[in-house]
C-alpha positions in Angstrom: 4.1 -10.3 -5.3 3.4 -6.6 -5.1 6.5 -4.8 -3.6 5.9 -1.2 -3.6 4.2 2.0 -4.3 2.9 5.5 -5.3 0.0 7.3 -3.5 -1.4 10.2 -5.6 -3.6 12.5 -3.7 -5.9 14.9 -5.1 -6.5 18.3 -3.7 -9.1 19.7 -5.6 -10.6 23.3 -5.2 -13.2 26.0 -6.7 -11.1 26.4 -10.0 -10.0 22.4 -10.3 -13.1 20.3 -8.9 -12.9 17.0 -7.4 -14.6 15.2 -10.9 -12.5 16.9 -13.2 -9.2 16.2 -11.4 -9.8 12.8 -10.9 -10.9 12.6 -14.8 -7.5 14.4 -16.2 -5.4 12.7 -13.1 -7.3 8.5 -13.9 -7.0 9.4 -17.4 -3.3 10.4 -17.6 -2.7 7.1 -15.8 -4.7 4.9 -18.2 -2.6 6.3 -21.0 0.7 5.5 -18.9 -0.4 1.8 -17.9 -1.7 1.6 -21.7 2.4 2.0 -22.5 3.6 -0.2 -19.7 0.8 -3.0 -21.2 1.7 -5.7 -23.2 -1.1 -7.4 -24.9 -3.3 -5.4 -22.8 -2.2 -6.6 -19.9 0.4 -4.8 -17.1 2.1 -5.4 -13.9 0.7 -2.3 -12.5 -2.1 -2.9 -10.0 -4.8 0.4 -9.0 -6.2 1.0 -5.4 -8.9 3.9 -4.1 -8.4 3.5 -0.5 -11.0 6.0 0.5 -13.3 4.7 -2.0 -17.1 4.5 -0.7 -19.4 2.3 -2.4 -22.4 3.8 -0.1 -22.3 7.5 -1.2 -20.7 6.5 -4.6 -17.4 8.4 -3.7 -13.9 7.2 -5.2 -12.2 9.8 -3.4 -9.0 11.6 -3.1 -6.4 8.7 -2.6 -4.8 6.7 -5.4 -1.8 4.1 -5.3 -0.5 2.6 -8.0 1.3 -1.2 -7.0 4.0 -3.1 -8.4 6.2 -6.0 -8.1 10.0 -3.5 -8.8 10.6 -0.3 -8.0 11.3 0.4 -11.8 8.2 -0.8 -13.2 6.2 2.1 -11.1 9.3 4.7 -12.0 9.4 4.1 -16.0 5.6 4.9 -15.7 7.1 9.2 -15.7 3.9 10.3 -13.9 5.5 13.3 -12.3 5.7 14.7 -15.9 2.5 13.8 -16.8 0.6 15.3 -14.0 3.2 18.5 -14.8 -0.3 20.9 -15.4 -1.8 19.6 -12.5 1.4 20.2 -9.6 -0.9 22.3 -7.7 -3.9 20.4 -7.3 -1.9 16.7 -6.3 1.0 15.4 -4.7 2.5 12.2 -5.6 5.1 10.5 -3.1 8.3 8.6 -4.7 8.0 5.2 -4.9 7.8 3.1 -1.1 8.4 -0.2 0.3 4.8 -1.6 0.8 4.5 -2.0 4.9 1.8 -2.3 7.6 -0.7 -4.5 5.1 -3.7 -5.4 6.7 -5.8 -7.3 4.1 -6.2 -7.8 0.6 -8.8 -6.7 -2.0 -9.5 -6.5 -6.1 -11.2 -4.0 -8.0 -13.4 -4.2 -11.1 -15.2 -2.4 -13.9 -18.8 -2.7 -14.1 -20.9 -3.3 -16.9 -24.5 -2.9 -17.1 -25.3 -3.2 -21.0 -27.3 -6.2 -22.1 -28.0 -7.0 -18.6 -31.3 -9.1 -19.5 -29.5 -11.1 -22.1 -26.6 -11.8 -19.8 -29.4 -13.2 -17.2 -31.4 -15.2 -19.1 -28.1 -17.3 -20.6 -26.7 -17.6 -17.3 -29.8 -18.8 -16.2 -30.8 -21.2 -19.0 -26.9 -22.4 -18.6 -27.4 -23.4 -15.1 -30.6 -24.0 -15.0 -31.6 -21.6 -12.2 -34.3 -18.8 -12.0 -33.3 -15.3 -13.2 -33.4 -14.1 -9.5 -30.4 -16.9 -8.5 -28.9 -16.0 -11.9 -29.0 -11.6 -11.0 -27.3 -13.1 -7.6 -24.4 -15.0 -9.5 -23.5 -12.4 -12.2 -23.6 -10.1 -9.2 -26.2 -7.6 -10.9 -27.9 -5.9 -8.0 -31.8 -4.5 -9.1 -33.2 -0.9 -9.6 -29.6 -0.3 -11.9 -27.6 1.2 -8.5 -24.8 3.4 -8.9 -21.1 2.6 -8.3 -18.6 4.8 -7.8 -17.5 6.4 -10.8 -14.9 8.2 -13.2 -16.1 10.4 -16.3 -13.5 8.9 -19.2 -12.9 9.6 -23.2 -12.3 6.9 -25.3 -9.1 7.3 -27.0 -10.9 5.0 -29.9 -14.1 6.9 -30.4 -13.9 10.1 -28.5 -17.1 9.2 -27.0 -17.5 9.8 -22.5 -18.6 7.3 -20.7 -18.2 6.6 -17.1 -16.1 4.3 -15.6 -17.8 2.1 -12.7 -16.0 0.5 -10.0 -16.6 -2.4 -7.5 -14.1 -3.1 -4.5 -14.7 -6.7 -3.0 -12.6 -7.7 -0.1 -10.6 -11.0 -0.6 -9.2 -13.6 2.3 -5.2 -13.4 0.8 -3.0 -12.5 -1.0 -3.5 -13.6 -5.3 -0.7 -12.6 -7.6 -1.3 -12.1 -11.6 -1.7 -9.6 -14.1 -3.7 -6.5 -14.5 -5.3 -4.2 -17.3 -5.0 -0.6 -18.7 -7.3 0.7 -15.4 -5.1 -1.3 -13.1 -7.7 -4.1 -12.5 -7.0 -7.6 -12.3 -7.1 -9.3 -15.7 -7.6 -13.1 -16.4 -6.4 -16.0 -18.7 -9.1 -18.0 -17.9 -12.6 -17.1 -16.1 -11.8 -20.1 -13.4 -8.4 -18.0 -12.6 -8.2 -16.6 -9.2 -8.0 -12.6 -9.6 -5.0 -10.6 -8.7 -5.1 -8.7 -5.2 -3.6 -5.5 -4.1 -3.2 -4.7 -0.4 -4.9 -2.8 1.8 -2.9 -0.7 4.5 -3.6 2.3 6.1 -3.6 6.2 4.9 -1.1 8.2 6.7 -0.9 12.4 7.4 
């Protein structure tokens, strides 16, 4: 169970915009959670609590979760986000209180988006409309929230889109290098983080 953690808020200006902080400040994270991973997989789990799917805003609020106190302090982020001390403030590590729901977060892929519906269709022998409903593939290609990334592989940019779906409890498990839940199996039940409110 998710225990405690750190809330990293951007304050972003004229000479640091909001995009370009969140790229250096999401990317510097990646690279820490990429250390902390094993197998690709990490006990640290990533919230955007004033993410807003609507106008495609992550916003200025991130919290990093895990299960010990340790895991989230070997992560060093207060010397990785050394260049940036003006434009965020990161608290010290806190006892998770006041939780008032649960939800999970996920990376979205649109590539291959026809192929995808016509297997899952043919596979359950549905129409393509009841398939787009099942992979969850809304029409007309809408826009997710989104952060501007580097591959560290191919130096290529690509944006990184982002879902947020609400969930009824509490799920414990593993996550990835963005702090989304990861699975062993597709049938597994993805991990949670919790939702609680911002304060100041």
């Amino acid at each position: 169970m998710l225990k405690y953690y750190i809330e990293i808020r951007l304050f972003p200006s004229q000479e640091i915009p909001h995009g370009f902080l969140l790229t250096k400040v999401y990317s510097k994270i990646h690279f820490a959670l990429s250390i902390a991973s094993t197998d690709g997989k990490c006990p640290v789990g990533i919230s955007f609590p004033q993410m807003d799917e609507e106008s495609d805003r992550v916003g200025n609020i991130i919290r990093l979760f895990a299960e010990k106190e340790s895991t989230l302090e070997a992560l060093h982020l207060k010397d990785a986000f050394r260049r940036y001390a003006d434009y965020i403030h990161m608290t010290s590590v806190r006892e998770i209180r006041h939780v008032k729901g649960y939800e999970t977060y996920s990376k979205m892929h649109f590539k291959n988006e026809s192929s995808k519906i016509r297997r899952c269709a043919k596979m359950g022998n549905i129409s393509q409309e009841e398939a787009k409903k099942k992979l969850r593939i809304p029409k007309d290609h809408p826009t997710y929230p989104a952060i501007q990334m580097t591959s560290s592989s191919t130096n290529q940019h690509y944006m990184l889109l982002i879902h947020r779906e609400s969930k009824p409890g509490s799920t414990d498990g593993m996550f990835n290098t963005f702090g989304f839940p990861t699975r062993i199996k597709k049938t597994d039940a993805k991990a949670t983080v919790p939702v609680f409110p911002v304060f100041g």
